[in-house]
PDB file of N, CA, C and O in Angstrom, chain B, residues numbered from 101:
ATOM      1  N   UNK B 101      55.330 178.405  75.890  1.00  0.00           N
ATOM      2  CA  UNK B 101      54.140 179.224  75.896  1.00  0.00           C
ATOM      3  C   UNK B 101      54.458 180.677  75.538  1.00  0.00           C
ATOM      4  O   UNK B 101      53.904 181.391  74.702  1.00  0.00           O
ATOM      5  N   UNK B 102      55.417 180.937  76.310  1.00  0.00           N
ATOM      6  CA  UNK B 102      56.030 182.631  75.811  1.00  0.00           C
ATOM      7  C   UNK B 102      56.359 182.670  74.269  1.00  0.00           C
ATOM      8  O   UNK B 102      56.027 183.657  73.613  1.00  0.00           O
ATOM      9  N   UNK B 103      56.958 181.687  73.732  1.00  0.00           N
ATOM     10  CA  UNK B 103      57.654 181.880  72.297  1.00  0.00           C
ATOM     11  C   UNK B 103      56.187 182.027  71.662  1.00  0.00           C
ATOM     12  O   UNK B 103      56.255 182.735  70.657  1.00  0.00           O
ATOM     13  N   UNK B 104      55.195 181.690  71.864  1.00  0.00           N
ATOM     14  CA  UNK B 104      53.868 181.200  70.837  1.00  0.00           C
ATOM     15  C   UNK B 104      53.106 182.217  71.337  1.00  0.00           C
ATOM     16  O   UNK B 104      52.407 182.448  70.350  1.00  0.00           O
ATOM     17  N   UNK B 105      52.751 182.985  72.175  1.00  0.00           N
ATOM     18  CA  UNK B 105      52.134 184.074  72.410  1.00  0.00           C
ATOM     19  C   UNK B 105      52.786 185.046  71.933  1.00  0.00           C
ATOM     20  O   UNK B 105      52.011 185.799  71.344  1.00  0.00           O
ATOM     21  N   UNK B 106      54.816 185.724  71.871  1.00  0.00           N
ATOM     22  CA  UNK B 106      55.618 185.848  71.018  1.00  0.00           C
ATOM     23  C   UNK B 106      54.834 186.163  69.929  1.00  0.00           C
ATOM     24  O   UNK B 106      54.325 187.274  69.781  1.00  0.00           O
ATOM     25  N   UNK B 107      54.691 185.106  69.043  1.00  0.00           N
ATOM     26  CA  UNK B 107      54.441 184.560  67.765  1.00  0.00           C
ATOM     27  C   UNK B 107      52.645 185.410  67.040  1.00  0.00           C
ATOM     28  O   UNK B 107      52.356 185.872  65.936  1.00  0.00           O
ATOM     29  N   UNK B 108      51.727 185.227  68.547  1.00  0.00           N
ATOM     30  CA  UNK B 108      50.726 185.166  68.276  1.00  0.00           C
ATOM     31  C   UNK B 108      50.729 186.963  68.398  1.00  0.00           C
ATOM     32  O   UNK B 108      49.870 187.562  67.751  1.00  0.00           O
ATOM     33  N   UNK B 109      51.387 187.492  68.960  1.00  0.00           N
ATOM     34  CA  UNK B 109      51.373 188.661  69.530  1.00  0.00           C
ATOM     35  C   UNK B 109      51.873 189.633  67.464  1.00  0.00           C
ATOM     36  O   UNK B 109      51.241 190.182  66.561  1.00  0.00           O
ATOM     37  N   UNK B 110      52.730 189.417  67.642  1.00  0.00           N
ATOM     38  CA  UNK B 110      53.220 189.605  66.387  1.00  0.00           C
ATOM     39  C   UNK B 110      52.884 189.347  65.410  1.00  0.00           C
ATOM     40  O   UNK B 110      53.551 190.100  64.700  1.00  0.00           O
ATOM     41  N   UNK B 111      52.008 188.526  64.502  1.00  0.00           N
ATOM     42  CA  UNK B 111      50.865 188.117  63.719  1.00  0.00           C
ATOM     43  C   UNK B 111      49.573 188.811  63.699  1.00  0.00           C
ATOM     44  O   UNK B 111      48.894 189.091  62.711  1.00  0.00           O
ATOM     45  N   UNK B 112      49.232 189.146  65.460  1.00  0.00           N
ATOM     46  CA  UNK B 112      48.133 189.776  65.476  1.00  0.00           C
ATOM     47  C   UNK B 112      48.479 191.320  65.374  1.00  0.00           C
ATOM     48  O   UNK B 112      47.580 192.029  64.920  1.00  0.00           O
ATOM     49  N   UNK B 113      49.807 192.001  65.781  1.00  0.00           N
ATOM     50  CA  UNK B 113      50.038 193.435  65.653  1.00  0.00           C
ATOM     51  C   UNK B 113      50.666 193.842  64.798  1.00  0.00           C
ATOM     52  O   UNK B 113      50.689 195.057  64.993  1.00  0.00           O
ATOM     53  N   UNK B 114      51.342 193.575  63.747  1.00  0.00           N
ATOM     54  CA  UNK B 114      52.519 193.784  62.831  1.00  0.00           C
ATOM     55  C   UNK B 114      51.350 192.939  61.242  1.00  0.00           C
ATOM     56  O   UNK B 114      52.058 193.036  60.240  1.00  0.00           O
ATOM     57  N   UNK B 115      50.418 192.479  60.981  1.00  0.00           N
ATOM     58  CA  UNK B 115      50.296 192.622  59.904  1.00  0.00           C
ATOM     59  C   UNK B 115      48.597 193.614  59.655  1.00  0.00           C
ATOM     60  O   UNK B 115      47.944 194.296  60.445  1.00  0.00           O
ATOM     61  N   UNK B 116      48.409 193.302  58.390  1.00  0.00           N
ATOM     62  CA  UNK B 116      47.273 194.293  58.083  1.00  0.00           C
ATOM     63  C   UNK B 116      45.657 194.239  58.249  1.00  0.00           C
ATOM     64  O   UNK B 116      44.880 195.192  58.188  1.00  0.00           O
ATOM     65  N   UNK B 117      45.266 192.433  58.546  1.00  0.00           N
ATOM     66  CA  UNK B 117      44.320 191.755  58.855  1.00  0.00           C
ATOM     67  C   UNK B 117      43.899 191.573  59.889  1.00  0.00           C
ATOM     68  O   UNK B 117      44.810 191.610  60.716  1.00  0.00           O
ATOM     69  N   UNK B 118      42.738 191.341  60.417  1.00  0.00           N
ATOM     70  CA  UNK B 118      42.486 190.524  62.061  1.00  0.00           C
ATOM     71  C   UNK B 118      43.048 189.347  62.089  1.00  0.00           C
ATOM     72  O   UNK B 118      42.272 188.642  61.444  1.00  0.00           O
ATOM     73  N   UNK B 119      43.766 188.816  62.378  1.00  0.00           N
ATOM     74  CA  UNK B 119      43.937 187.008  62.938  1.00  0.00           C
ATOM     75  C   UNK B 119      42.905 186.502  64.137  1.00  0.00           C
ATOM     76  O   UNK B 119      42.591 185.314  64.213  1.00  0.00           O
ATOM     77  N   UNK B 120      42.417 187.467  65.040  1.00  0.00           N
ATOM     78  CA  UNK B 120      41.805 186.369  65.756  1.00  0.00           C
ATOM     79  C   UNK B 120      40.449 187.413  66.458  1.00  0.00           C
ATOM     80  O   UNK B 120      40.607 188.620  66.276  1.00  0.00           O
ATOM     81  N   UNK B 121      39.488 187.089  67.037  1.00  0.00           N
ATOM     82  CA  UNK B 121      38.512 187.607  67.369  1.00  0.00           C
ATOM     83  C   UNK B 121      38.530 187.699  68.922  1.00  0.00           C
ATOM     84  O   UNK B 121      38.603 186.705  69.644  1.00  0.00           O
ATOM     85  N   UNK B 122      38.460 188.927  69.352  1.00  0.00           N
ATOM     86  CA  UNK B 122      37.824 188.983  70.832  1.00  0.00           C
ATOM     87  C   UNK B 122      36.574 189.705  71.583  1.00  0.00           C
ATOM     88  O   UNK B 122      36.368 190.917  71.635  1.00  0.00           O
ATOM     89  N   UNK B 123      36.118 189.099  71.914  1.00  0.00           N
ATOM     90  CA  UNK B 123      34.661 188.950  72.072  1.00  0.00           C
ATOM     91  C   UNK B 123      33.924 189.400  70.891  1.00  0.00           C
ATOM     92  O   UNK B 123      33.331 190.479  70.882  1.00  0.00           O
ATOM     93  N   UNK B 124      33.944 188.682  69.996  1.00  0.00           N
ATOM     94  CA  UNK B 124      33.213 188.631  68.653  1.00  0.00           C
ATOM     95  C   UNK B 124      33.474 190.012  67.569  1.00  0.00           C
ATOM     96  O   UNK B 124      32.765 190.275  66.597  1.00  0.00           O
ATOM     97  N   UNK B 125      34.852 190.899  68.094  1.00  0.00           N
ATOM     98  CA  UNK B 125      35.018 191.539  67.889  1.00  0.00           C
ATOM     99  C   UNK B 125      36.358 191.515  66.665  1.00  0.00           C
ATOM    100  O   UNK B 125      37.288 191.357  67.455  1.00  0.00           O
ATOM    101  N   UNK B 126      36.896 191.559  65.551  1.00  0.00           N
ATOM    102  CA  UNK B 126      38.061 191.113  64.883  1.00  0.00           C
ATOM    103  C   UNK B 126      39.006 192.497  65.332  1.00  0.00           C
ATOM    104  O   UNK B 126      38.672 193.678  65.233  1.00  0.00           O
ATOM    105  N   UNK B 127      40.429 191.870  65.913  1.00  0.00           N
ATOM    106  CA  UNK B 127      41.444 192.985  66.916  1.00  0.00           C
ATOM    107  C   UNK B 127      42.353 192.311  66.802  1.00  0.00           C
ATOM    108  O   UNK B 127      42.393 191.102  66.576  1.00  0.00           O
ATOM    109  N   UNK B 128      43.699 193.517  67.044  1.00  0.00           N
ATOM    110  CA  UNK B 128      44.927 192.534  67.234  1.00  0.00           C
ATOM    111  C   UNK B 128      44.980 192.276  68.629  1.00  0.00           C
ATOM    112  O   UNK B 128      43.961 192.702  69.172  1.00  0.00           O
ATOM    113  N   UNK B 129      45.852 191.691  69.496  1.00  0.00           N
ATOM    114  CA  UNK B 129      45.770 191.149  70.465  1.00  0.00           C
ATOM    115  C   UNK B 129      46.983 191.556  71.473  1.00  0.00           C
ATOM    116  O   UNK B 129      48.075 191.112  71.119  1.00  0.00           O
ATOM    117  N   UNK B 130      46.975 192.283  72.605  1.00  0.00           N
ATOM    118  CA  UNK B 130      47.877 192.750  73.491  1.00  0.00           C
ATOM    119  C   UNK B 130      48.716 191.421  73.991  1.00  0.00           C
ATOM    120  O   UNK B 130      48.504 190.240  73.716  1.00  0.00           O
ATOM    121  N   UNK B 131      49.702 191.985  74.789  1.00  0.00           N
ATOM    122  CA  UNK B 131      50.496 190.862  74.903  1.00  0.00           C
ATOM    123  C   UNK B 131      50.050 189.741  76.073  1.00  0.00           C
ATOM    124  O   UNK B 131      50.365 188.555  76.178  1.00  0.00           O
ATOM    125  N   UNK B 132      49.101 190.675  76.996  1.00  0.00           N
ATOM    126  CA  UNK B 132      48.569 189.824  78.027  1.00  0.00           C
ATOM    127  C   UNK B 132      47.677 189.109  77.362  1.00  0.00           C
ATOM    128  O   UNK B 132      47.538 187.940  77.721  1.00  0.00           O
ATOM    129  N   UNK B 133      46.912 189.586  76.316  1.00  0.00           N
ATOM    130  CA  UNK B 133      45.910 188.604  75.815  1.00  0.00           C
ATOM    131  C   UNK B 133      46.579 187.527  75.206  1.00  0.00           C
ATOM    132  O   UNK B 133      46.380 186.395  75.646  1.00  0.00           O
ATOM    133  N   UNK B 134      47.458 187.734  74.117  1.00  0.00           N
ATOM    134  CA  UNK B 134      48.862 186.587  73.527  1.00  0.00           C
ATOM    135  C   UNK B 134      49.048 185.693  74.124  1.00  0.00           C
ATOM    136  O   UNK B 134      48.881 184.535  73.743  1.00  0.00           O
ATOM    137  N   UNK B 135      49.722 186.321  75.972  1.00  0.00           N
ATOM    138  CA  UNK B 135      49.721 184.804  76.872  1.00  0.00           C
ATOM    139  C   UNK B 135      48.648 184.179  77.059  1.00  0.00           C
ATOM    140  O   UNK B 135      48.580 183.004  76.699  1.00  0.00           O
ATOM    141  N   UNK B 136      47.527 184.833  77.684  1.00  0.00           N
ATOM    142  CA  UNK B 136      46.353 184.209  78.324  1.00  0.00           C
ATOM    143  C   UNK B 136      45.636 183.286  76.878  1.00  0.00           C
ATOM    144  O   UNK B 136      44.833 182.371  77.061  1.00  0.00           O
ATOM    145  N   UNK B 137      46.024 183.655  75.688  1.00  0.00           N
ATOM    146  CA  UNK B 137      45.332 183.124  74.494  1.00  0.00           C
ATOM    147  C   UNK B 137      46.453 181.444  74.810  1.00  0.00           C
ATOM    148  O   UNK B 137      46.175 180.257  74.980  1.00  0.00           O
ATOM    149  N   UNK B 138      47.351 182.005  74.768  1.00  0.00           N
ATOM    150  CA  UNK B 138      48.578 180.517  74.853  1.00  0.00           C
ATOM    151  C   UNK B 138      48.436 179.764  76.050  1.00  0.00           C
ATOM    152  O   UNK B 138      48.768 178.606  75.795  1.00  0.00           O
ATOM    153  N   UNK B 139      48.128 179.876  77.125  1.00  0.00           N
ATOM    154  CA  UNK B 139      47.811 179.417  78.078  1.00  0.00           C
ATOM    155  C   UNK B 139      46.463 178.623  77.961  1.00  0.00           C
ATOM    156  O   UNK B 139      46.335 177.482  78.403  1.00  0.00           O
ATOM    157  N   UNK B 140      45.653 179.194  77.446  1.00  0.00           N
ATOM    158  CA  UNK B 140      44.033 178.708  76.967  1.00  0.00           C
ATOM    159  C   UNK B 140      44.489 177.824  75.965  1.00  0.00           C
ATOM    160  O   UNK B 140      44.299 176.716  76.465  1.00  0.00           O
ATOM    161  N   UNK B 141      44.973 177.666  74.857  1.00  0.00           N
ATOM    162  CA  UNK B 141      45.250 176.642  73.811  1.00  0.00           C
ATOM    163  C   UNK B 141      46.516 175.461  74.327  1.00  0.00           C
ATOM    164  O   UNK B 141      46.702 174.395  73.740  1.00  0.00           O
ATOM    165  N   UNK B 142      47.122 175.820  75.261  1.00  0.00           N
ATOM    166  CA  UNK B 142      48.370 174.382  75.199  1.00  0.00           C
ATOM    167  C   UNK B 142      47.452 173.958  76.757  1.00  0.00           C
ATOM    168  O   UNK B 142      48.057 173.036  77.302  1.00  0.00           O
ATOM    169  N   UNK B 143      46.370 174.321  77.462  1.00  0.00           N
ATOM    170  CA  UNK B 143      45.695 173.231  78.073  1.00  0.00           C
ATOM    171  C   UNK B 143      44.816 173.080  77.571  1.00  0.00           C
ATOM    172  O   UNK B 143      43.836 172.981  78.310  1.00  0.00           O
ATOM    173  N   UNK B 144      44.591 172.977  76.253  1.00  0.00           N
ATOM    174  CA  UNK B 144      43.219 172.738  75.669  1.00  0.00           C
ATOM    175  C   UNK B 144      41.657 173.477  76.119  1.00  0.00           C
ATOM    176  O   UNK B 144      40.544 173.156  75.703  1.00  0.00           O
ATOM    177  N   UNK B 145      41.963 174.402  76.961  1.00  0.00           N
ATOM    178  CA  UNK B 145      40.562 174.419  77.932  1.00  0.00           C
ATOM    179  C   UNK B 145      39.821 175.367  76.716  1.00  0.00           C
ATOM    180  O   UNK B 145      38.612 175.497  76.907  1.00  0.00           O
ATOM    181  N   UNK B 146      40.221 175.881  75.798  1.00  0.00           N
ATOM    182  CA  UNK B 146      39.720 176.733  74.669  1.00  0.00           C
ATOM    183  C   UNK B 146      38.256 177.451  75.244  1.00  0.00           C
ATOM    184  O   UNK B 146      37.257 177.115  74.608  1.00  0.00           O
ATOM    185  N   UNK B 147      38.059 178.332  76.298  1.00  0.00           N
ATOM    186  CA  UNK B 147      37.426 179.406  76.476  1.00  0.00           C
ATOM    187  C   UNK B 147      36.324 179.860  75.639  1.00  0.00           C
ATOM    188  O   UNK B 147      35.172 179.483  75.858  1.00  0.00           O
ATOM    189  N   UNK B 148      36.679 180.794  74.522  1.00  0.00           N
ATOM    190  CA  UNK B 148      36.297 180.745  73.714  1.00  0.00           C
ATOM    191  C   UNK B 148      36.168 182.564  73.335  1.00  0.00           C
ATOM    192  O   UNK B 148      35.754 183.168  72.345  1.00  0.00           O
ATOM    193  N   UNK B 149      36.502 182.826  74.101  1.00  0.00           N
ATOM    194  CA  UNK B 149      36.430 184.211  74.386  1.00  0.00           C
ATOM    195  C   UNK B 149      37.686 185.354  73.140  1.00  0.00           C
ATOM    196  O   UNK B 149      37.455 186.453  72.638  1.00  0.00           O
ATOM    197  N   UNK B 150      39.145 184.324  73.012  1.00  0.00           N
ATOM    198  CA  UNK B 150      39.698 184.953  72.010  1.00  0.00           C
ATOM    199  C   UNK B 150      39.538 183.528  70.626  1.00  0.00           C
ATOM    200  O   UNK B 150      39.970 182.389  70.809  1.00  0.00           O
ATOM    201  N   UNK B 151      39.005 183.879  69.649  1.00  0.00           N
ATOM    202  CA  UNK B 151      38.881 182.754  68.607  1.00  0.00           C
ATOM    203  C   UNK B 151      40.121 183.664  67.575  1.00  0.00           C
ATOM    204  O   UNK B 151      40.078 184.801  67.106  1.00  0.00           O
ATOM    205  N   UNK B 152      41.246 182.509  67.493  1.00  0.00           N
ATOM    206  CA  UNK B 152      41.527 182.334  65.843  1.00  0.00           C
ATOM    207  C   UNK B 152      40.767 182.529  64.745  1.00  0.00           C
ATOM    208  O   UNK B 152      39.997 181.624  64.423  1.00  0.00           O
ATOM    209  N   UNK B 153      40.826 183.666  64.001  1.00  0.00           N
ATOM    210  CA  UNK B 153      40.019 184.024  62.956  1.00  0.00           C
ATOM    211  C   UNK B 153      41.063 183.522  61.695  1.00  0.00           C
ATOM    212  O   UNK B 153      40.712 182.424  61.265  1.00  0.00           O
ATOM    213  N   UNK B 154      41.728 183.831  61.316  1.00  0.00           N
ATOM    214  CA  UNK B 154      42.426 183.192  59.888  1.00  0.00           C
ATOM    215  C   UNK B 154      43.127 181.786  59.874  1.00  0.00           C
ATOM    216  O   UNK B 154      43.359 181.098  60.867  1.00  0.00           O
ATOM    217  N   UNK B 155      43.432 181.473  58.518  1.00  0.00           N
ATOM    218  CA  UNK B 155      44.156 180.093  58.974  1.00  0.00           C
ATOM    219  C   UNK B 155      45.516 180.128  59.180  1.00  0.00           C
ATOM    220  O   UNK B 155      45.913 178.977  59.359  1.00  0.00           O
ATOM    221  N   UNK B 156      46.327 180.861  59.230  1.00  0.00           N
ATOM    222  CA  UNK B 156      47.517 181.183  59.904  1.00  0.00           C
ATOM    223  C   UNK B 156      47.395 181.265  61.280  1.00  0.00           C
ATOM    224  O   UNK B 156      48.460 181.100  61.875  1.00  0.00           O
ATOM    225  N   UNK B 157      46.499 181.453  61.912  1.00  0.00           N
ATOM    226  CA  UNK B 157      46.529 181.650  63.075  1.00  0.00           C
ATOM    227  C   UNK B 157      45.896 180.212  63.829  1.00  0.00           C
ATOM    228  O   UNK B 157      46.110 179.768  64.957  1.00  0.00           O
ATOM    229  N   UNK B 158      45.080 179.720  62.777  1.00  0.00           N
ATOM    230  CA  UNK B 158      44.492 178.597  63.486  1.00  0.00           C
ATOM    231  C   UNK B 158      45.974 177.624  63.721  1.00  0.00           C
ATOM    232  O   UNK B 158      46.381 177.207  64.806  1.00  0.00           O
ATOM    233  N   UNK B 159      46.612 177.417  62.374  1.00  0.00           N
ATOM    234  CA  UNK B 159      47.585 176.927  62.039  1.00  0.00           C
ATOM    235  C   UNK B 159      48.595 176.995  63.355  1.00  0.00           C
ATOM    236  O   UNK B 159      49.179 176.109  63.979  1.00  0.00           O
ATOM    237  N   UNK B 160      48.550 178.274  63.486  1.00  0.00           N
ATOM    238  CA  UNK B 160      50.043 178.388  64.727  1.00  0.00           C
ATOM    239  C   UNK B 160      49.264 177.291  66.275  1.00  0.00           C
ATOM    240  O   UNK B 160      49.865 176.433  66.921  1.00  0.00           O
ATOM    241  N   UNK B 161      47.975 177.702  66.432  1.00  0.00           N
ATOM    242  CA  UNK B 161      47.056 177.519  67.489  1.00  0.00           C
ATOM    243  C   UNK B 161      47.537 175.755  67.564  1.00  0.00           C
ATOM    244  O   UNK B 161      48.074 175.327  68.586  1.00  0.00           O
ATOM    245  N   UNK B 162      47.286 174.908  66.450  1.00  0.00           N
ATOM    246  CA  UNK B 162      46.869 173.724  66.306  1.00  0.00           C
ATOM    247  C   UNK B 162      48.446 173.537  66.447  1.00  0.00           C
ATOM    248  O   UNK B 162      48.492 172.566  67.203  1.00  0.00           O
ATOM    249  N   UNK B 163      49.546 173.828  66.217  1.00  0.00           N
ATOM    250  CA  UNK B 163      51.145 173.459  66.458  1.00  0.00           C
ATOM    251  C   UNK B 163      51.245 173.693  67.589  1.00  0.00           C
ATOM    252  O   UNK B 163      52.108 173.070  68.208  1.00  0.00           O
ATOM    253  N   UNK B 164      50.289 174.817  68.403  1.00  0.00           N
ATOM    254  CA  UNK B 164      50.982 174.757  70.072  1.00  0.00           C
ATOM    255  C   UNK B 164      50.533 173.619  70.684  1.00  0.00           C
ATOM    256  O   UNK B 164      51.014 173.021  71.646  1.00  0.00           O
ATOM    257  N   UNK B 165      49.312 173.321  69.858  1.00  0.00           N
ATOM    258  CA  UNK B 165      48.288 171.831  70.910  1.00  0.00           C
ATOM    259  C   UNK B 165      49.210 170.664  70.890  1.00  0.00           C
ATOM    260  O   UNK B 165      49.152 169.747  71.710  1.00  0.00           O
ATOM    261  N   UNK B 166      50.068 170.744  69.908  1.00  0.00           N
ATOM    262  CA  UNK B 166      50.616 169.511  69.437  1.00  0.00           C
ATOM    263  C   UNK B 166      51.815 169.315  69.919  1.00  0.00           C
ATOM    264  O   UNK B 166      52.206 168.189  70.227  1.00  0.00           O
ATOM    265  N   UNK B 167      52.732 170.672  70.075  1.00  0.00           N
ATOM    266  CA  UNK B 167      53.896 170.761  70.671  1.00  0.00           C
ATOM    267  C   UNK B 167      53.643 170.975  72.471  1.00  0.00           C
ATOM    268  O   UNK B 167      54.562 170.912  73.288  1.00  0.00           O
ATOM    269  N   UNK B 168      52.658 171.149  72.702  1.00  0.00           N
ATOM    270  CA  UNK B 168      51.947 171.048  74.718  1.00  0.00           C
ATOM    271  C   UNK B 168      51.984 169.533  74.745  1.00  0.00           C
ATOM    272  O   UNK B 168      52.656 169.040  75.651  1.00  0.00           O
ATOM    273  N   UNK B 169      51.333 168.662  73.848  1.00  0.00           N
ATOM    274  CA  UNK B 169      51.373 167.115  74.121  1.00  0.00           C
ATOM    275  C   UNK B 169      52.478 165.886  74.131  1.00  0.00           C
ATOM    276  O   UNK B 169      52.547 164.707  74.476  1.00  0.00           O
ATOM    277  N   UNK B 170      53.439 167.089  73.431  1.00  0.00           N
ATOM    278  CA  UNK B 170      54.887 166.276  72.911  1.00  0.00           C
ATOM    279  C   UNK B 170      55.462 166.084  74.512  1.00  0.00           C
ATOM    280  O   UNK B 170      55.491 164.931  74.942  1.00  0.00           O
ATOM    281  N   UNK B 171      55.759 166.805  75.086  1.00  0.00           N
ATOM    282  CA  UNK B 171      56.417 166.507  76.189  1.00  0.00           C
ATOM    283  C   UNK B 171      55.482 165.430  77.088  1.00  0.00           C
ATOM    284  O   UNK B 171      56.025 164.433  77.564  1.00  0.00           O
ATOM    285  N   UNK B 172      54.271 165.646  77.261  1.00  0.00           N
ATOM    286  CA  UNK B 172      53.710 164.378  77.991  1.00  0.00           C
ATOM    287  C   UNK B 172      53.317 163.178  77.616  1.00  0.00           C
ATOM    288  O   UNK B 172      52.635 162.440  78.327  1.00  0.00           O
ATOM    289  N   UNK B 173      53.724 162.900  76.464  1.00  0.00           N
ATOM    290  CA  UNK B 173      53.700 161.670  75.373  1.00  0.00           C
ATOM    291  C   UNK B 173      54.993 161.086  75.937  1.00  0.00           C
ATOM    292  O   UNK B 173      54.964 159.885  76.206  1.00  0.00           O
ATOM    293  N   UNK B 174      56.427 161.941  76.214  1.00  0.00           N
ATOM    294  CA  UNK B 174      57.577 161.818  75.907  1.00  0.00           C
ATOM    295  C   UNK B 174      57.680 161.016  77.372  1.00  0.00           C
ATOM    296  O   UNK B 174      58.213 159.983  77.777  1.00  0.00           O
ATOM    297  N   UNK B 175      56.785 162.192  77.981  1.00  0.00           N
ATOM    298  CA  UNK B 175      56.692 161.746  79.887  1.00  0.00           C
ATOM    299  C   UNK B 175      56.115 160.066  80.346  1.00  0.00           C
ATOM    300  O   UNK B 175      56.510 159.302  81.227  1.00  0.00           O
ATOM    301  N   UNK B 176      55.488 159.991  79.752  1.00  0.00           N
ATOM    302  CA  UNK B 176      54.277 158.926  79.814  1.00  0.00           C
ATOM    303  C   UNK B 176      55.511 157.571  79.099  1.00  0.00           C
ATOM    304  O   UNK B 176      55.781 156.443  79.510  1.00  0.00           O
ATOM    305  N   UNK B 177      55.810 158.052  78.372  1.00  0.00           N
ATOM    306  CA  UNK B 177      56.845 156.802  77.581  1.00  0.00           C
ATOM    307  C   UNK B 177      58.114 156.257  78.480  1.00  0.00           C
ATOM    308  O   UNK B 177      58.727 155.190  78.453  1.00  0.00           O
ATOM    309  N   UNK B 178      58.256 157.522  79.341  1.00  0.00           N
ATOM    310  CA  UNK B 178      59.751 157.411  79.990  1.00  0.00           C
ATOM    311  C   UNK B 178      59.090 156.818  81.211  1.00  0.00           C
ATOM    312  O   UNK B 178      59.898 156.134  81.839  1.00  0.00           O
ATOM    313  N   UNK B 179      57.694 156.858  81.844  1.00  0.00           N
ATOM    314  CA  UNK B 179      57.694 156.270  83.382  1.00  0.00           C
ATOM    315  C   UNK B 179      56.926 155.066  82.969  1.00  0.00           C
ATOM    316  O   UNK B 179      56.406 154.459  83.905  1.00  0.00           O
ATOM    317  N   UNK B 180      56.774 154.676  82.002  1.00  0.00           N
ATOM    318  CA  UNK B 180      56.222 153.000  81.525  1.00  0.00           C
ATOM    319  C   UNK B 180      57.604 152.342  81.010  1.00  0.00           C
ATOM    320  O   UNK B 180      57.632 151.153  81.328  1.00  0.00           O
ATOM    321  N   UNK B 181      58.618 152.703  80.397  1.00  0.00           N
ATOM    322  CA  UNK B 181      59.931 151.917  80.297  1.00  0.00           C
ATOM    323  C   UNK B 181      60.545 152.048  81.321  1.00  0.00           C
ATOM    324  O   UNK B 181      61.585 151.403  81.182  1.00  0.00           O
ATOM    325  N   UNK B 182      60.502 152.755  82.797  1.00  0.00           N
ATOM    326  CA  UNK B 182      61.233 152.530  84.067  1.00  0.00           C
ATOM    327  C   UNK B 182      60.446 151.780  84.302  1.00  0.00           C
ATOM    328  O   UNK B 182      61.041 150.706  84.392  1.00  0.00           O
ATOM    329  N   UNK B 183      58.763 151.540  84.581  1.00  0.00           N
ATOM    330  CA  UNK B 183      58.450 150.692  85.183  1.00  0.00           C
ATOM    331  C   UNK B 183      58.344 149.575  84.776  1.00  0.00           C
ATOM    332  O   UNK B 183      57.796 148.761  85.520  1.00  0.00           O
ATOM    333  N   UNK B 184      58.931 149.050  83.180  1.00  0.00           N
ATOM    334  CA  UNK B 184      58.665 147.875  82.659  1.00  0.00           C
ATOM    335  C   UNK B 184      60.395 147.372  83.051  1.00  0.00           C
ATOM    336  O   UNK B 184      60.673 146.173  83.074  1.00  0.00           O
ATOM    337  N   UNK B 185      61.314 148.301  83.302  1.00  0.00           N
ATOM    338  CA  UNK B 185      62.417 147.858  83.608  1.00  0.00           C
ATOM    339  C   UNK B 185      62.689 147.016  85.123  1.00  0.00           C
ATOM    340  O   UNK B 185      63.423 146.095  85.480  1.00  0.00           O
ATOM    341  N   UNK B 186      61.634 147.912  85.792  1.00  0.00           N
ATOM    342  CA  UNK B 186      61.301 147.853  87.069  1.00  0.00           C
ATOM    343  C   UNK B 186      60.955 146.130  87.128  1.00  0.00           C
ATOM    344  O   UNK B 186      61.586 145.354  87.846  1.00  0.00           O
ATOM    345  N   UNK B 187      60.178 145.853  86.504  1.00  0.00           N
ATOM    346  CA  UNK B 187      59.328 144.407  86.914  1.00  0.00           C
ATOM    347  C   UNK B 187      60.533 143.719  86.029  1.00  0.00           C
ATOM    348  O   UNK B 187      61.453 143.287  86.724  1.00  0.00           O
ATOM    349  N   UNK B 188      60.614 143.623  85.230  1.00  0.00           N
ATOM    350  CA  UNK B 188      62.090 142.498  84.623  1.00  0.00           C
ATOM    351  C   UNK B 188      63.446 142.337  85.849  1.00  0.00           C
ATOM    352  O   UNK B 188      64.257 141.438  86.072  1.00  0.00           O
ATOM    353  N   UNK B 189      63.236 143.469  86.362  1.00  0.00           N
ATOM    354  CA  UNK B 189      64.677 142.603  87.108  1.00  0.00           C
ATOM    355  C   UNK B 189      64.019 142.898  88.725  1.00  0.00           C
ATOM    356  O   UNK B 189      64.700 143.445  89.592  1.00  0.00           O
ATOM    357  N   UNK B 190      62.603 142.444  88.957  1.00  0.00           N
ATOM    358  CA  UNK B 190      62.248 141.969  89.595  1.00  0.00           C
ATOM    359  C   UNK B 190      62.239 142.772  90.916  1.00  0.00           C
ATOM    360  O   UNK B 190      62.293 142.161  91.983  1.00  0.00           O
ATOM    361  N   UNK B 191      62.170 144.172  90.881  1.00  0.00           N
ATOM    362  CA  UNK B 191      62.132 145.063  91.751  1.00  0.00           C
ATOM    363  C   UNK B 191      63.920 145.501  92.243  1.00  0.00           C
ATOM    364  O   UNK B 191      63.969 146.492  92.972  1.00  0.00           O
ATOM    365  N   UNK B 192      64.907 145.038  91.998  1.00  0.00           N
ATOM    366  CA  UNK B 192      65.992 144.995  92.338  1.00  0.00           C
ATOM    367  C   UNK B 192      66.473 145.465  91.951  1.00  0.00           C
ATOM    368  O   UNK B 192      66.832 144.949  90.893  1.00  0.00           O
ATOM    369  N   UNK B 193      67.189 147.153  92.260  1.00  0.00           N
ATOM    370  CA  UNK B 193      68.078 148.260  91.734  1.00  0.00           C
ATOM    371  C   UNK B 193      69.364 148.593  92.426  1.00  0.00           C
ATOM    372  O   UNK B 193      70.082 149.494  91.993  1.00  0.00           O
TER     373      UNK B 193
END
């Protein structure tokens, strides 16, 4: 979450464009907003309050959603092959 707010922070202050909108307003984005923007996009709860305005930014937005789900895809895979290991040898570890 830090590396991508990082990311978002720096995109929004270091180039010459708006990347993202807050409160309907086009701004770059402080660093507390950066996190709280990254925090709002890798739980999906999307607020709505800071919007991705360019497609670089949507772009970075839509890689954090994807890289937040990787680990609980990864999670979900690892406690269904213990528990399928689990029932083959019949509860016995």
């Amino acid at each position: 979450m830090i590396l991508f707010a990082a990311a978002y922070r720096l995109l929004s202050h270091y180039t010459g464009e708006p990347h993202f909108y807050v409160g309907n307003v086009p701004r770059a984005l402080s660093f507390s907003e950066s996190v709280y923007f990254s925090i709002v996009t890798i739980s999906t709860v999307r607020y709505g309050d800071i919007i991705p305005e360019s497609s670089l930014a949507r772009v970075l937005a839509s890689l954090e959603v994807v890289c937040g789900f990787l680990p609980l895809l990864f999670g979900v895979s690892e406690l269904l092959e213990d528990a399928r290991e689990h029932r083959c040898t019949g509860g016995l570890d």
